[in-house]
ChimeraX commands (.cxc) that place a marker at each C-alpha (Angstrom):
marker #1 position 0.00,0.00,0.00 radius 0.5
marker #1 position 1.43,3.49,-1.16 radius 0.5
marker #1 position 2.43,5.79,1.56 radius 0.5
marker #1 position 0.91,9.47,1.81 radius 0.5
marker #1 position 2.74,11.89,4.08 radius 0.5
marker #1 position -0.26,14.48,4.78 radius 0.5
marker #1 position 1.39,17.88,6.25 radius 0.5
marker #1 position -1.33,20.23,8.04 radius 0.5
marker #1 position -2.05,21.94,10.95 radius 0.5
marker #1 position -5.63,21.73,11.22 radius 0.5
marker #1 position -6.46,18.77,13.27 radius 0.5
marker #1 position -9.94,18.78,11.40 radius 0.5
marker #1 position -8.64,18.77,8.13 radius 0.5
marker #1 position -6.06,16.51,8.91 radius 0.5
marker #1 position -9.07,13.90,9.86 radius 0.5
marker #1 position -11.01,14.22,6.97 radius 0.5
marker #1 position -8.20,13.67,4.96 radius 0.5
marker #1 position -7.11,10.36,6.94 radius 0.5
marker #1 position -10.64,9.20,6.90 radius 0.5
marker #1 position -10.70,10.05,2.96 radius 0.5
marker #1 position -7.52,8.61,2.41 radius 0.5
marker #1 position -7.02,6.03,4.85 radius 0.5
marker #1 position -8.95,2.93,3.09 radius 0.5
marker #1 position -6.59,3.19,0.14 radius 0.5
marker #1 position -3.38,4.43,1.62 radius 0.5
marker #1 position -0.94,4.12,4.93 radius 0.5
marker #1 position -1.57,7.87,5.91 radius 0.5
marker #1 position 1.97,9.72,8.04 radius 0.5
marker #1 position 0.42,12.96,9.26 radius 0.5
marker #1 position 2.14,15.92,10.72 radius 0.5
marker #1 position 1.22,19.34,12.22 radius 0.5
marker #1 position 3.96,21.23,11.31 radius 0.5
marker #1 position 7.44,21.51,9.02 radius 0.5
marker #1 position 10.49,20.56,11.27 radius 0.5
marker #1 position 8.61,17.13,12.55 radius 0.5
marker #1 position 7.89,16.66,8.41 radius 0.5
marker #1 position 11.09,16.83,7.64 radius 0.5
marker #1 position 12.18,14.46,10.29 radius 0.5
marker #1 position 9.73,12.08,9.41 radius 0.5
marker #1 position 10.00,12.03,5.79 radius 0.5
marker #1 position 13.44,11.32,5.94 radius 0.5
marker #1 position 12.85,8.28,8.43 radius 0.5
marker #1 position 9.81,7.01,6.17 radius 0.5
marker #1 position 10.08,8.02,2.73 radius 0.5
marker #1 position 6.11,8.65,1.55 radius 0.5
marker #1 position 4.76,7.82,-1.88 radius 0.5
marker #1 position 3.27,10.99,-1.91 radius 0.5
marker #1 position 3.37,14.40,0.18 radius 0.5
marker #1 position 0.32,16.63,0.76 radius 0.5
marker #1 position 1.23,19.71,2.20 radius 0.5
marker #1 position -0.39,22.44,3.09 radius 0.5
marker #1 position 0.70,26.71,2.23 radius 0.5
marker #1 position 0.19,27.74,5.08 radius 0.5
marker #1 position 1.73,26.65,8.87 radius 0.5
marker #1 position 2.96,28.00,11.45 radius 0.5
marker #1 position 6.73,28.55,11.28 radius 0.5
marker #1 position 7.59,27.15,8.45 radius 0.5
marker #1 position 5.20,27.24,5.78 radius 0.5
marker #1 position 4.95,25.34,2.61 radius 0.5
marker #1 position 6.79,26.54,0.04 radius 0.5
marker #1 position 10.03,26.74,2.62 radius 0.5
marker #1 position 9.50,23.34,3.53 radius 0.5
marker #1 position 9.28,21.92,-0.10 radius 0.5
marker #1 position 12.27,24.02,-0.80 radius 0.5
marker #1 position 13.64,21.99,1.49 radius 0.5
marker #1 position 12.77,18.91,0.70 radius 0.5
marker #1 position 14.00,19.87,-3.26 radius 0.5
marker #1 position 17.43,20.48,-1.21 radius 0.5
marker #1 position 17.96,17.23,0.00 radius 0.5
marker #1 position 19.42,14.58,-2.10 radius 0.5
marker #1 position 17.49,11.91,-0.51 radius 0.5
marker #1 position 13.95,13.15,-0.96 radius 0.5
marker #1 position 14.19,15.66,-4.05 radius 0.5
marker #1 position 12.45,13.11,-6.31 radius 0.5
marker #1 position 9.40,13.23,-3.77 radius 0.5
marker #1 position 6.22,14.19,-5.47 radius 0.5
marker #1 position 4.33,17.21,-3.49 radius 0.5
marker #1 position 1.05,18.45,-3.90 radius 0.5
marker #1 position 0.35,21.61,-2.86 radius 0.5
marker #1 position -3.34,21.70,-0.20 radius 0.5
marker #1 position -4.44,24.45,0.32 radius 0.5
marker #1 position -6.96,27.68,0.91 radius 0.5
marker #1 position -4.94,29.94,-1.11 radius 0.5
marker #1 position -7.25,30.08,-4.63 radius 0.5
marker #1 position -6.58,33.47,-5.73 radius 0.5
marker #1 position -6.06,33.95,-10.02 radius 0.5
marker #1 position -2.54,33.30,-10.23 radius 0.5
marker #1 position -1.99,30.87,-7.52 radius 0.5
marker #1 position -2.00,27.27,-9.12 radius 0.5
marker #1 position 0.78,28.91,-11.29 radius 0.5
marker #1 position 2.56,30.11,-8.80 radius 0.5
marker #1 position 2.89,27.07,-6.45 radius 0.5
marker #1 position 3.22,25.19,-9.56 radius 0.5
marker #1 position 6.88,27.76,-10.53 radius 0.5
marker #1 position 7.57,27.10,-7.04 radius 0.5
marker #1 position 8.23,23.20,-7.56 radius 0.5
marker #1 position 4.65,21.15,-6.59 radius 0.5
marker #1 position 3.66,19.00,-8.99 radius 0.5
marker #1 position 0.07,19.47,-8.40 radius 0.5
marker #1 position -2.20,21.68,-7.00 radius 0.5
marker #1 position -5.27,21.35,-4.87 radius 0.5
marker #1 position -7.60,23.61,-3.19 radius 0.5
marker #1 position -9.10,23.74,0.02 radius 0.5
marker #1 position -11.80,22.42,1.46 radius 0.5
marker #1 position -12.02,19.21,-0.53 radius 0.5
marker #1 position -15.18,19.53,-1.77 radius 0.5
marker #1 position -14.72,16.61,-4.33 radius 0.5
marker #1 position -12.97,13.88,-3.08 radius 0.5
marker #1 position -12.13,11.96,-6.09 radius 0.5
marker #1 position -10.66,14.68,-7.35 radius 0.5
marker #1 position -7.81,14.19,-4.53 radius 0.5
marker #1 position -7.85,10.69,-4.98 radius 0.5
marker #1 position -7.35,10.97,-8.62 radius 0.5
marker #1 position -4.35,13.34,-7.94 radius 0.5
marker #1 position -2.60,10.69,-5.55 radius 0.5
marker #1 position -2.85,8.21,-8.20 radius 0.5
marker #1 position -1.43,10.32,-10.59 radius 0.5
marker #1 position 1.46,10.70,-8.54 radius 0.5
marker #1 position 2.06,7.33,-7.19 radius 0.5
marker #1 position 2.14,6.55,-10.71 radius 0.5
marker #1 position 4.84,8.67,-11.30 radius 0.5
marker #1 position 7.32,7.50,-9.19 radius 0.5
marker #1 position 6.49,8.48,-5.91 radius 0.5
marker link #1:1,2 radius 0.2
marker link #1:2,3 radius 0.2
marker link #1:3,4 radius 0.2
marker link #1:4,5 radius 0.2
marker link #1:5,6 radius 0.2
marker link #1:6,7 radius 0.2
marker link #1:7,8 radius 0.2
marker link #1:8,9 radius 0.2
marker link #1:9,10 radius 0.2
marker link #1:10,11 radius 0.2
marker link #1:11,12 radius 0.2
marker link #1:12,13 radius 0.2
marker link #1:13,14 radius 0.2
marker link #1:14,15 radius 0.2
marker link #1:15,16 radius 0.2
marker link #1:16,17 radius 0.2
marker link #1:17,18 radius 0.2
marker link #1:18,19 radius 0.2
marker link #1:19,20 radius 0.2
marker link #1:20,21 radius 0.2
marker link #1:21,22 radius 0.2
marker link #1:22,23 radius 0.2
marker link #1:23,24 radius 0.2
marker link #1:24,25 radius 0.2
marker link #1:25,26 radius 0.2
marker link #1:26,27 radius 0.2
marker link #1:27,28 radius 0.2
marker link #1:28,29 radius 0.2
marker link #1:29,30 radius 0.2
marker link #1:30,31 radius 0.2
marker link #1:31,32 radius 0.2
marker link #1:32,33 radius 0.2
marker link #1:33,34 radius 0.2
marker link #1:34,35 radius 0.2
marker link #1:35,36 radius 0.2
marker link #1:36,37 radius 0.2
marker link #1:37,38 radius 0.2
marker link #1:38,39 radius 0.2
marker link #1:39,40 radius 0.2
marker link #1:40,41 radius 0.2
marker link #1:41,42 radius 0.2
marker link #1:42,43 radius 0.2
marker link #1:43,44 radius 0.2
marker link #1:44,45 radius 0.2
marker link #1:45,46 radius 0.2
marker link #1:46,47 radius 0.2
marker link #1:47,48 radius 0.2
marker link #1:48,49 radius 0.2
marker link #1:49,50 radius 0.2
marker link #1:50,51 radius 0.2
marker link #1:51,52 radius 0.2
marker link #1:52,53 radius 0.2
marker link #1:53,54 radius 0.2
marker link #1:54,55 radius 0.2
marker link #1:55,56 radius 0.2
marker link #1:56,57 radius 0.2
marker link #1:57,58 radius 0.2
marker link #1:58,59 radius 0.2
marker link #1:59,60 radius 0.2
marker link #1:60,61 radius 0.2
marker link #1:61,62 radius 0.2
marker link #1:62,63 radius 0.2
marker link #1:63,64 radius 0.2
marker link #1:64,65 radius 0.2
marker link #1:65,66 radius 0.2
marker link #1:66,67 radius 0.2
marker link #1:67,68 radius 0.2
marker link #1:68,69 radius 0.2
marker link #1:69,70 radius 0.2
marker link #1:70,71 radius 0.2
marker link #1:71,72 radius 0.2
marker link #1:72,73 radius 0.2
marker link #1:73,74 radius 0.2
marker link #1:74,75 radius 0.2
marker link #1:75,76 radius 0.2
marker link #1:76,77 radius 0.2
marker link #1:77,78 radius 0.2
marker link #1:78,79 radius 0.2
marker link #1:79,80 radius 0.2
marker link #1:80,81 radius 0.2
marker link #1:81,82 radius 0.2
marker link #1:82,83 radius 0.2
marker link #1:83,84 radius 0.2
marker link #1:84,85 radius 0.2
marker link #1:85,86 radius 0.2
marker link #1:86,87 radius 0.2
marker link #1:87,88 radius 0.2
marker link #1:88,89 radius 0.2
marker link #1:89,90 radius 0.2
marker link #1:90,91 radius 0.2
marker link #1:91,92 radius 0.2
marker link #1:92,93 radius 0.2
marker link #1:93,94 radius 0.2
marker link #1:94,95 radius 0.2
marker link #1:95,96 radius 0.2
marker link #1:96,97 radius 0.2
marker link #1:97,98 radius 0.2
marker link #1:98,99 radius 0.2
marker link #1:99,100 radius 0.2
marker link #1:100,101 radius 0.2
marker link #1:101,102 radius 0.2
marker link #1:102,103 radius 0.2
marker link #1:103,104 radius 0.2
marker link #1:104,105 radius 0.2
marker link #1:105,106 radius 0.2
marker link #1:106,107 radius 0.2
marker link #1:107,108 radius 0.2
marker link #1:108,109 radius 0.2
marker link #1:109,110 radius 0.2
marker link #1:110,111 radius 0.2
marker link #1:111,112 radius 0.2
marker link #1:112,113 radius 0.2
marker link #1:113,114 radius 0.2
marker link #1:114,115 radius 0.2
marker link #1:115,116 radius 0.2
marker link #1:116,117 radius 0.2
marker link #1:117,118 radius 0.2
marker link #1:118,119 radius 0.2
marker link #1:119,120 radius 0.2
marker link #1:120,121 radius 0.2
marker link #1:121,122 radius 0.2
marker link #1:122,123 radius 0.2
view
């Protein structure tokens, strides 16, 4: 079963996404970057969800980081989150996600489908 690293600091999204996610895939979950980082290094995911915005360190400084680091720069990230202003998929997608999903999942198959597509790719 693919792993799916799901980075958020909303405990309420974070269960919704586990209880969308978590008849298909193993589900890591963390509230924040540092313990992300130190967990996706000890258990590579298939897959990272993370979230723009988080206290400290927010999304596009953590992916940075992960694009940094020889062992998980092949790790495919897809941007979650609220921010759906004209301009923003293209923006996140510049800054080195390989997708791009809004806030609140409305649709779930459209996350699912997402996943898939990046599982397929390599993870």
């Amino acid at each position: 079963m693919a792993l799916v690293a799901v980075v958020e600091d909303n405990p309420d999204n974070r269960l919704l996404l586990q209880a969308i996610l978590g008849g298909s895939y193993d589900v890591d979950e963390y509230d924040n970057g540092e313990d992300a980082l130190i967990g996706l290094a000890r258990r590579r995911p298939d897959v990272v969800l993370l979230d723009i915005s988080l206290p400290g360190m927010d999304g596009v400084e953590i992916l940075s980081r992960i694009r940094a680091d020889a062992a998980l720069r092949t790790l495919r990230v897809i941007a979650l989150t609220a921010h759906a202003m004209a301009g923003d998929r293209e923006k996140y997608l510049a800054a080195g996600f390989d997708e791009y999903l809004t806030k609140p999942i409305i649709d779930e198959t459209v996350l699912m489908k997402a996943i898939e597509r990046q599982v397929g790719n390599g993870g």
